[in-house]
PDB file of N, CA, C and O in Angstrom:
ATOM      1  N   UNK A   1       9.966  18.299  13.947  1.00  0.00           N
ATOM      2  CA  UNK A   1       9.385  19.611  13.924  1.00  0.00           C
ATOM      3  C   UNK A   1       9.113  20.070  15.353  1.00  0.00           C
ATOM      4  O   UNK A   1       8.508  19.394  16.185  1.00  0.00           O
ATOM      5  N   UNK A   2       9.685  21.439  15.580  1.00  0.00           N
ATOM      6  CA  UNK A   2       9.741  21.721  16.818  1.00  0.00           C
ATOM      7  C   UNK A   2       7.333  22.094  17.511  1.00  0.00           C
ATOM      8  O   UNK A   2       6.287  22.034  16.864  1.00  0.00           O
ATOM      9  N   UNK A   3       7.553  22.332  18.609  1.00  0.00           N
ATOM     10  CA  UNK A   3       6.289  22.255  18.381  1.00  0.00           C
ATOM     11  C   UNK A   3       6.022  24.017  18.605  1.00  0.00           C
ATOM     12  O   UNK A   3       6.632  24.554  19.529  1.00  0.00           O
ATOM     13  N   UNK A   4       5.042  24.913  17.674  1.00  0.00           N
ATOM     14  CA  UNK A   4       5.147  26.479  17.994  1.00  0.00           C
ATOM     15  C   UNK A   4       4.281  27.008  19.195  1.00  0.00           C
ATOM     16  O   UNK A   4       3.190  26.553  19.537  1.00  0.00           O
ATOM     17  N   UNK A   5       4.910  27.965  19.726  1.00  0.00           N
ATOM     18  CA  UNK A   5       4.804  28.586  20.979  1.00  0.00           C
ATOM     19  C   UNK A   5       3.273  29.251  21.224  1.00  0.00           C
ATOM     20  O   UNK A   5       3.174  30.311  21.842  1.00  0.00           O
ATOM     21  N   UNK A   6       2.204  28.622  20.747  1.00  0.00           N
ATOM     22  CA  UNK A   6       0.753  29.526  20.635  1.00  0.00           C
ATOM     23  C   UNK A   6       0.161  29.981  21.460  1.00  0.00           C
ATOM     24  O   UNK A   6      -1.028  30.296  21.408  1.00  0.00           O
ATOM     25  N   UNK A   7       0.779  30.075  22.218  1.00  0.00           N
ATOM     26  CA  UNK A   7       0.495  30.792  23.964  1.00  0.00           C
ATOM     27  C   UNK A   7       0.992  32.154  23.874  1.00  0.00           C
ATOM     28  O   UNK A   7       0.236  33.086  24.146  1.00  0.00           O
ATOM     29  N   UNK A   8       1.838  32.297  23.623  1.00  0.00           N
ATOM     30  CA  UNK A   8       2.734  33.835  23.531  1.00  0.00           C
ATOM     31  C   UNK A   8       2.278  34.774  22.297  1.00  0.00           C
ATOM     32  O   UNK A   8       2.802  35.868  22.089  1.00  0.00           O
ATOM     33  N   UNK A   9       1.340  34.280  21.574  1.00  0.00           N
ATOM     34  CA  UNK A   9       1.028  34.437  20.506  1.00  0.00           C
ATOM     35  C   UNK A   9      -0.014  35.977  20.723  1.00  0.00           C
ATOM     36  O   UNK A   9      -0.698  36.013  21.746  1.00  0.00           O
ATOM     37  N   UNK A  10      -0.085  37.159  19.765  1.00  0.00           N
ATOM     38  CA  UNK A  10      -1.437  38.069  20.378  1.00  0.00           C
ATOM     39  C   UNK A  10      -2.537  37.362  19.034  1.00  0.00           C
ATOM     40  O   UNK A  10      -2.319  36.607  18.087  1.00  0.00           O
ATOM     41  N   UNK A  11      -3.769  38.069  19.563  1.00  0.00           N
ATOM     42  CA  UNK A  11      -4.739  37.889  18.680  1.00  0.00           C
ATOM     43  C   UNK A  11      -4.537  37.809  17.145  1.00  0.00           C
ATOM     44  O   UNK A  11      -4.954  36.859  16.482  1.00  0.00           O
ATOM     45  N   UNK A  12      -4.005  38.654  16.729  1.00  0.00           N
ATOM     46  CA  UNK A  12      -3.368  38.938  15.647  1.00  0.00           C
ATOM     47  C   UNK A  12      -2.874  37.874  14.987  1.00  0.00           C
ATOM     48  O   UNK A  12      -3.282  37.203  14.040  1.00  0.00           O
ATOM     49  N   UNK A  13      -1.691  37.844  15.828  1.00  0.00           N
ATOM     50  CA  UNK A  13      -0.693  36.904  15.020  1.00  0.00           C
ATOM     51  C   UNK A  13      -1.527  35.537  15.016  1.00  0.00           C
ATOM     52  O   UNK A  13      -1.706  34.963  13.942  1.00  0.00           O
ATOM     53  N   UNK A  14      -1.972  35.080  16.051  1.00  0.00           N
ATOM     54  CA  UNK A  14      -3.089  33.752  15.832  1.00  0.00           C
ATOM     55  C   UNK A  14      -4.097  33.623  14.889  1.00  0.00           C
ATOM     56  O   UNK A  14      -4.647  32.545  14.664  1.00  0.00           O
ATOM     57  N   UNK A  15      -4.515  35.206  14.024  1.00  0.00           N
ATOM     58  CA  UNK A  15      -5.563  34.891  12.836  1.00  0.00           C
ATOM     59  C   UNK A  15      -4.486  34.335  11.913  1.00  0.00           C
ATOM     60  O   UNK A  15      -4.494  33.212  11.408  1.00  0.00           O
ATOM     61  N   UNK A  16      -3.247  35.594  11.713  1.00  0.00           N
ATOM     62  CA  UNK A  16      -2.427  35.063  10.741  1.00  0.00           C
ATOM     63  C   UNK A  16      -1.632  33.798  10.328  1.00  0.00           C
ATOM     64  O   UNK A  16      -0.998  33.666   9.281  1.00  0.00           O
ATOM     65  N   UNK A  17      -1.757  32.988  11.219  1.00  0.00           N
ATOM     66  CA  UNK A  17      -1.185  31.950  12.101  1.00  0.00           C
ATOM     67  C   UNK A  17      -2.358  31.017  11.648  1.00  0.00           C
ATOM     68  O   UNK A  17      -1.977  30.149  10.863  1.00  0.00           O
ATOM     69  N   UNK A  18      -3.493  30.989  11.905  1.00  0.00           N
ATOM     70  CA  UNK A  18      -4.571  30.083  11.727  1.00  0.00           C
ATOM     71  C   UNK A  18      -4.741  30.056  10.039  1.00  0.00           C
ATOM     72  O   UNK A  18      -4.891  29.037   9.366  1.00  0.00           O
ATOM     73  N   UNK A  19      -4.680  31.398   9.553  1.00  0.00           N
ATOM     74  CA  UNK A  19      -5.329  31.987   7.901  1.00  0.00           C
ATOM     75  C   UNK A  19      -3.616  30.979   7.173  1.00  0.00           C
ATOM     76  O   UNK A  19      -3.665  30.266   6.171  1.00  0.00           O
ATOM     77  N   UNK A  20      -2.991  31.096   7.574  1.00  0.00           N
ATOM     78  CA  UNK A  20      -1.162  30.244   6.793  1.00  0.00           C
ATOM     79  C   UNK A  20      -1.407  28.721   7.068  1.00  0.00           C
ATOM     80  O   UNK A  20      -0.986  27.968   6.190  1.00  0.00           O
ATOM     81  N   UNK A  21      -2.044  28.132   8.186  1.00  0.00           N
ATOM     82  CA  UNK A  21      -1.884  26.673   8.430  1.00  0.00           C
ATOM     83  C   UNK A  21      -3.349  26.335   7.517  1.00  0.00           C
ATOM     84  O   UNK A  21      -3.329  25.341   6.791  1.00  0.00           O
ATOM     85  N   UNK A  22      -4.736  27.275   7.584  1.00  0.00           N
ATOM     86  CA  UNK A  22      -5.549  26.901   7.159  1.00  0.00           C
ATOM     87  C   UNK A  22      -5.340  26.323   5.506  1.00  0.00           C
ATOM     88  O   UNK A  22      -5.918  25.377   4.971  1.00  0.00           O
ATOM     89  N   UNK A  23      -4.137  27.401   4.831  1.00  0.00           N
ATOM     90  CA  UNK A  23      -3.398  27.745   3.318  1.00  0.00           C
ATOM     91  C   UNK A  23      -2.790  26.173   3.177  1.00  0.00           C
ATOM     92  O   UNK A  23      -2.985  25.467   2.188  1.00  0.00           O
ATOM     93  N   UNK A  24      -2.007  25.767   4.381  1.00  0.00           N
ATOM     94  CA  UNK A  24      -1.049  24.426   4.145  1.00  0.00           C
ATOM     95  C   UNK A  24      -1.975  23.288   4.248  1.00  0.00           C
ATOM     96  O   UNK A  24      -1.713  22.362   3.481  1.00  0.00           O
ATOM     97  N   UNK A  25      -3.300  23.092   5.242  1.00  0.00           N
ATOM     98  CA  UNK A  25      -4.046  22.105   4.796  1.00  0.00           C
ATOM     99  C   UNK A  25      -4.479  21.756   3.760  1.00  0.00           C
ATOM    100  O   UNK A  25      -4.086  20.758   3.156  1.00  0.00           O
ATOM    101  N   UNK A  26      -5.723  22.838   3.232  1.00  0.00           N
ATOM    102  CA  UNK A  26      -5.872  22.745   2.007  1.00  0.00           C
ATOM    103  C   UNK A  26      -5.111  22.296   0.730  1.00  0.00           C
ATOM    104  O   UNK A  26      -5.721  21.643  -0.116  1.00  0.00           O
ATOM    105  N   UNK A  27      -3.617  22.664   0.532  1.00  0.00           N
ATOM    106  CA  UNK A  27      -2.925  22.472   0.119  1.00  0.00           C
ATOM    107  C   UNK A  27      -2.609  21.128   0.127  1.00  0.00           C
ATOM    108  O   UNK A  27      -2.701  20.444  -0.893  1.00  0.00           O
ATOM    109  N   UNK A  28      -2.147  20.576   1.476  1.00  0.00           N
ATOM    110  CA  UNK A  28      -1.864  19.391   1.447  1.00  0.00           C
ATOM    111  C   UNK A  28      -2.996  18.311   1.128  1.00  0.00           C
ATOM    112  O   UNK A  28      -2.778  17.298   0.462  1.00  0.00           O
ATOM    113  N   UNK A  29      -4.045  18.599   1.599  1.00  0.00           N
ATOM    114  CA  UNK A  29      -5.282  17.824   0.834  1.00  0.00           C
ATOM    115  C   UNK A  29      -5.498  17.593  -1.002  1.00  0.00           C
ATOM    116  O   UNK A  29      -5.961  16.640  -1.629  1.00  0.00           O
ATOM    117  N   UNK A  30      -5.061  18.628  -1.360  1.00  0.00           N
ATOM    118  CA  UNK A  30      -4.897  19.274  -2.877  1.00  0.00           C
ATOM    119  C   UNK A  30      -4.137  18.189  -3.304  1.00  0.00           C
ATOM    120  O   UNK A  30      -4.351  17.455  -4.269  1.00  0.00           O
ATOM    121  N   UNK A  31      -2.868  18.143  -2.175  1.00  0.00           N
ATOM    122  CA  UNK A  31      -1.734  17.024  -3.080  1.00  0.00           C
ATOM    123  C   UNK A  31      -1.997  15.451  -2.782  1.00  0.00           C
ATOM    124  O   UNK A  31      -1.827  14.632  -3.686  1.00  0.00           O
ATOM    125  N   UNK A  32      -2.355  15.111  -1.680  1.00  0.00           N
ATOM    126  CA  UNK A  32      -2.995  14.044  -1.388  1.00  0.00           C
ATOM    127  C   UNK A  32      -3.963  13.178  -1.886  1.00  0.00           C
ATOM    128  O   UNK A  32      -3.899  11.974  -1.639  1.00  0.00           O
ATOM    129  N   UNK A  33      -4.943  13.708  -2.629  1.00  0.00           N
ATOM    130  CA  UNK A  33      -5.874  13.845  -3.769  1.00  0.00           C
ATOM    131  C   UNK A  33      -5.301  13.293  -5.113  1.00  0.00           C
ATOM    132  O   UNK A  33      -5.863  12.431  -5.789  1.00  0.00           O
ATOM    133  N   UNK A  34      -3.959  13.973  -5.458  1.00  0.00           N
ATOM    134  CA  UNK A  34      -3.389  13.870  -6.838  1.00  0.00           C
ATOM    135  C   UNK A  34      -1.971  12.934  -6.268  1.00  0.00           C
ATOM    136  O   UNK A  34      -0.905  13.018  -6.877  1.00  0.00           O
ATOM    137  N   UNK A  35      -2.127  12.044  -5.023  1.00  0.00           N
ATOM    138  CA  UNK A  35      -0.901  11.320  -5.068  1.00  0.00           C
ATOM    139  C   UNK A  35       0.159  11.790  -4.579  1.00  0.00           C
ATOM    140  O   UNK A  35       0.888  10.922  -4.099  1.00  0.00           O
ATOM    141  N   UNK A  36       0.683  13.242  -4.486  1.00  0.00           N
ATOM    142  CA  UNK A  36       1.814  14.023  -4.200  1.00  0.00           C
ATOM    143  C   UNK A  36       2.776  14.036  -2.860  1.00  0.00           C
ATOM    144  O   UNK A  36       3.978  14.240  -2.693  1.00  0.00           O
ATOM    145  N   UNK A  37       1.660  13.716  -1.973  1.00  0.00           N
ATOM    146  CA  UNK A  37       2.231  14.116  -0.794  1.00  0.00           C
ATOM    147  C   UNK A  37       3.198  12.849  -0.089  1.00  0.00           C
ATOM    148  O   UNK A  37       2.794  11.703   0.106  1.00  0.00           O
ATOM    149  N   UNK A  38       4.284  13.263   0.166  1.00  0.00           N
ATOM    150  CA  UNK A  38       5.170  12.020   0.480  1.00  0.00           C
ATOM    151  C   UNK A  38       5.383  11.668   2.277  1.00  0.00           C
ATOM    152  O   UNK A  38       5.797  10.604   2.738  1.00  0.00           O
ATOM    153  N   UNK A  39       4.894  13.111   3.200  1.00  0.00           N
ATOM    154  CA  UNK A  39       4.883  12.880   4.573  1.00  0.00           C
ATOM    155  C   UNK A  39       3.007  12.637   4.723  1.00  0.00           C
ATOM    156  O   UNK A  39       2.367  13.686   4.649  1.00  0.00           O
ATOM    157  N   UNK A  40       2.482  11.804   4.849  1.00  0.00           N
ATOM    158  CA  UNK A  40       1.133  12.221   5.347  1.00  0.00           C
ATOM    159  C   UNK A  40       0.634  12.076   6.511  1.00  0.00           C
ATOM    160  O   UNK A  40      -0.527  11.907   6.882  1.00  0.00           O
ATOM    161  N   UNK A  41       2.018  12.189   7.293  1.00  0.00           N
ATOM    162  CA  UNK A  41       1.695  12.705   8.898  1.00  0.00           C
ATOM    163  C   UNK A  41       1.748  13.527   8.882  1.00  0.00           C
ATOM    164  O   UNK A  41       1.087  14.054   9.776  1.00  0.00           O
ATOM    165  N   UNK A  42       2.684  14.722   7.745  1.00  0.00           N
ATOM    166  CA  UNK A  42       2.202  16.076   8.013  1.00  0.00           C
ATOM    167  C   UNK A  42       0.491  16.807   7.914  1.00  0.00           C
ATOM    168  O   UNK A  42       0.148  17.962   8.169  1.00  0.00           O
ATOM    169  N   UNK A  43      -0.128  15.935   7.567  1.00  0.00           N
ATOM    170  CA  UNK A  43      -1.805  16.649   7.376  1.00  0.00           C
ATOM    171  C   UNK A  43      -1.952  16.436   8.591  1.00  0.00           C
ATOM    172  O   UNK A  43      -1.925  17.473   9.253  1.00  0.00           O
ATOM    173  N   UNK A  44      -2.119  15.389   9.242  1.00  0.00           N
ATOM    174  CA  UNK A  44      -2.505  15.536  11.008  1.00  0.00           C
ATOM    175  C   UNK A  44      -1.748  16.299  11.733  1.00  0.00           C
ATOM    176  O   UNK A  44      -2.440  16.899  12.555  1.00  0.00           O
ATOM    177  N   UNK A  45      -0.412  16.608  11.825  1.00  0.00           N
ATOM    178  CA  UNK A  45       0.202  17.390  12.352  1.00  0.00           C
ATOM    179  C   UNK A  45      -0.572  19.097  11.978  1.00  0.00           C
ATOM    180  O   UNK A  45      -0.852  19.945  12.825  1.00  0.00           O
ATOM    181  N   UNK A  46      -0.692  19.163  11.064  1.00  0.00           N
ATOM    182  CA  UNK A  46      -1.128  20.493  10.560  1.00  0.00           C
ATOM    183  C   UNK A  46      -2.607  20.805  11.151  1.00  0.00           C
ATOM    184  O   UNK A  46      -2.923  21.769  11.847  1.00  0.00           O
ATOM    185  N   UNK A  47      -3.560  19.584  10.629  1.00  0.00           N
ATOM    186  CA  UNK A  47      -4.891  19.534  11.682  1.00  0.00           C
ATOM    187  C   UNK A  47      -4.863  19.942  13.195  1.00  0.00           C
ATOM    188  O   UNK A  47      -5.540  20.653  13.937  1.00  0.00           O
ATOM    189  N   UNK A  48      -3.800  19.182  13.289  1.00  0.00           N
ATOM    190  CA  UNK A  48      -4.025  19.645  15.045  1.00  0.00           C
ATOM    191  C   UNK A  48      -3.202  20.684  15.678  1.00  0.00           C
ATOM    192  O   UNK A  48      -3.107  20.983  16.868  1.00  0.00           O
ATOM    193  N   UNK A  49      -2.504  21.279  14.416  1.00  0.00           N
ATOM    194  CA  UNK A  49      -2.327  22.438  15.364  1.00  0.00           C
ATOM    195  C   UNK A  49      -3.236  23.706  14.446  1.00  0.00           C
ATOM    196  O   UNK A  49      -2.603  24.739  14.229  1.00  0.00           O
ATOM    197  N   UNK A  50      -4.417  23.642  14.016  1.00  0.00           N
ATOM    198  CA  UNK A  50      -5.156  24.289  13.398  1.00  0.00           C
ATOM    199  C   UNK A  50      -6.199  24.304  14.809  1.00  0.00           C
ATOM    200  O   UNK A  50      -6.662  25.346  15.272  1.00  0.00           O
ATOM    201  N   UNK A  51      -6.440  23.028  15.334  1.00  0.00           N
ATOM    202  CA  UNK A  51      -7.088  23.119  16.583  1.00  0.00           C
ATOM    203  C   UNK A  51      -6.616  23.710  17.846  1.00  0.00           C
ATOM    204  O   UNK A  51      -7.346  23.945  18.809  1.00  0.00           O
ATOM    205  N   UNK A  52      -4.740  24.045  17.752  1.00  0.00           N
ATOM    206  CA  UNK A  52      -4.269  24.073  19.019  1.00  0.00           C
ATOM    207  C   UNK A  52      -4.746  25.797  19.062  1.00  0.00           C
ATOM    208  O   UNK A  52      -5.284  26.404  19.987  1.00  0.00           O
ATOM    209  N   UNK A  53      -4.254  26.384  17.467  1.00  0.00           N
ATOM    210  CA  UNK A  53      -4.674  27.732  17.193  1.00  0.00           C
ATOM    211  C   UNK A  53      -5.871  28.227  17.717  1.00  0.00           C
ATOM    212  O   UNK A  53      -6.076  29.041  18.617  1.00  0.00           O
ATOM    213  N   UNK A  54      -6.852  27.401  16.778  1.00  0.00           N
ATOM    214  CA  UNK A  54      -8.464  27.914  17.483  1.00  0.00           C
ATOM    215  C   UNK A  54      -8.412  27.534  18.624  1.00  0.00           C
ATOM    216  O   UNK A  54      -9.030  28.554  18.931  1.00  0.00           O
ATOM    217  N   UNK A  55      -8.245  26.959  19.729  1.00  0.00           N
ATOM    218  CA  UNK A  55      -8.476  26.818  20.833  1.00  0.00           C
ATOM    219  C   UNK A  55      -7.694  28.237  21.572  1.00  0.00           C
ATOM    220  O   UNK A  55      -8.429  29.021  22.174  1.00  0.00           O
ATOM    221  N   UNK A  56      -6.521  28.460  21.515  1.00  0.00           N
ATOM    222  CA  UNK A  56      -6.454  29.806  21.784  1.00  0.00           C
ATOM    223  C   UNK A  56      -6.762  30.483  22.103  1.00  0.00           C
ATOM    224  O   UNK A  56      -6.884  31.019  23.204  1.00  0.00           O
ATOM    225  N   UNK A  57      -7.223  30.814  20.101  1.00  0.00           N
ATOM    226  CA  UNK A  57      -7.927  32.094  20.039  1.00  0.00           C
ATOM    227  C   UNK A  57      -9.427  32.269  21.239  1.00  0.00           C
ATOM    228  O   UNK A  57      -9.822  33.344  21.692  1.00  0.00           O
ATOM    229  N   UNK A  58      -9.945  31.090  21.487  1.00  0.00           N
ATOM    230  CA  UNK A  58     -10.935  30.815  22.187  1.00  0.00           C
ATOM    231  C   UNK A  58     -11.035  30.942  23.311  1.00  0.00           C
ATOM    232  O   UNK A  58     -12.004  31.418  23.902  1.00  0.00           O
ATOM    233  N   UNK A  59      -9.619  30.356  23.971  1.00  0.00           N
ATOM    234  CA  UNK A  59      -8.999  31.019  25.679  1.00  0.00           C
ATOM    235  C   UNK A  59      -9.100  32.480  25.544  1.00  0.00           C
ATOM    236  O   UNK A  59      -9.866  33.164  26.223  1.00  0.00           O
ATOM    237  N   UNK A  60      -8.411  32.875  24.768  1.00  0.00           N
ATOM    238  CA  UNK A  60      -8.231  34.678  24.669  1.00  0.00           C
ATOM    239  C   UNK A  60      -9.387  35.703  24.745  1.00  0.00           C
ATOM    240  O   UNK A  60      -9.410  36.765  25.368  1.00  0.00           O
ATOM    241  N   UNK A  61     -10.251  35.195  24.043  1.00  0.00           N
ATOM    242  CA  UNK A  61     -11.274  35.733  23.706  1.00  0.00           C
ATOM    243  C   UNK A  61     -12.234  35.898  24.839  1.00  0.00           C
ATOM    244  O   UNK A  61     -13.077  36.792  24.917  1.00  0.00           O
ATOM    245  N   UNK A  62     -11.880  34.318  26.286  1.00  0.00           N
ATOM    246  CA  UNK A  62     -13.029  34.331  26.867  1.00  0.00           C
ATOM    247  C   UNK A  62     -12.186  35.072  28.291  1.00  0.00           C
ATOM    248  O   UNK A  62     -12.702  35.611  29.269  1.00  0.00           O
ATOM    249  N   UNK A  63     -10.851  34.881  28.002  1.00  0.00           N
ATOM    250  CA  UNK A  63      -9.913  35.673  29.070  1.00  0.00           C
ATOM    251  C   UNK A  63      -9.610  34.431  30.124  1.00  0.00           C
ATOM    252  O   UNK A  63      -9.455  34.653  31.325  1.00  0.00           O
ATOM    253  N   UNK A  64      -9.539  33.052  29.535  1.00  0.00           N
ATOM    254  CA  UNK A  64      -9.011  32.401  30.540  1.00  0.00           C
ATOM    255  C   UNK A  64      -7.555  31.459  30.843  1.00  0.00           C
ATOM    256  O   UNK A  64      -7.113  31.012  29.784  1.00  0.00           O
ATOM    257  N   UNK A  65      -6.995  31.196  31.670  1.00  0.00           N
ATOM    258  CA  UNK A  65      -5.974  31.264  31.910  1.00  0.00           C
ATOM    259  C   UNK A  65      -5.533  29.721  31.668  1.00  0.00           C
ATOM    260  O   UNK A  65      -6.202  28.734  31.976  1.00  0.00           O
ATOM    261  N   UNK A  66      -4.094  29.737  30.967  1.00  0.00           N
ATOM    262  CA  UNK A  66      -3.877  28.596  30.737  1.00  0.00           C
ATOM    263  C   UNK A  66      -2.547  28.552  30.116  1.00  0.00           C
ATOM    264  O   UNK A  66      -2.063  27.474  29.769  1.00  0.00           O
TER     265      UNK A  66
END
C-alpha cells in the first residue's frame, strides 16, 4: 500500500479523509470482534494514518511548517 500524500491535502479534504479512515477503523474493529478480518496489520496501518491525518490537520490549523 502506497503511503497517501497528507501534506498536499486542504482542510477539507483532511476532515473527509479523517471522517472515511475513521468509517474503515471502526469497521475493521467490527470484523475483528466477529473473527473476519484476515489482514490485521491493516487496523494499525489505518490507526496510524488516522494519527498522520490529525496531526495535519493540527500543523494547519496552527500554520506550521512541515
Amino acid at each position: 500500500m502506497a503511503k497517501p500524500k497528507f501534506k498536499e491535502l486542504t482542510a477539507d479534504q483532511l476532515d473527509d479523509e479523517l471522517l472515511k479512515l475513521k468509517k474503515e477503523q471502526f469497521n475493521l474493529r467490527f470484523r475483528k470482534a466477529t473473527n473476519q478480518v484476515e489482514n490485521t496489520a491493516q487496523i494499525r496501518q489505518v490507526r496510524r494514518d488516522v494519527a498522520r491525518v490529525m496531526t495535519m490537520q493540527k500543523q494547519k490549523a496552527t500554520g506550521a511548517k512541515s
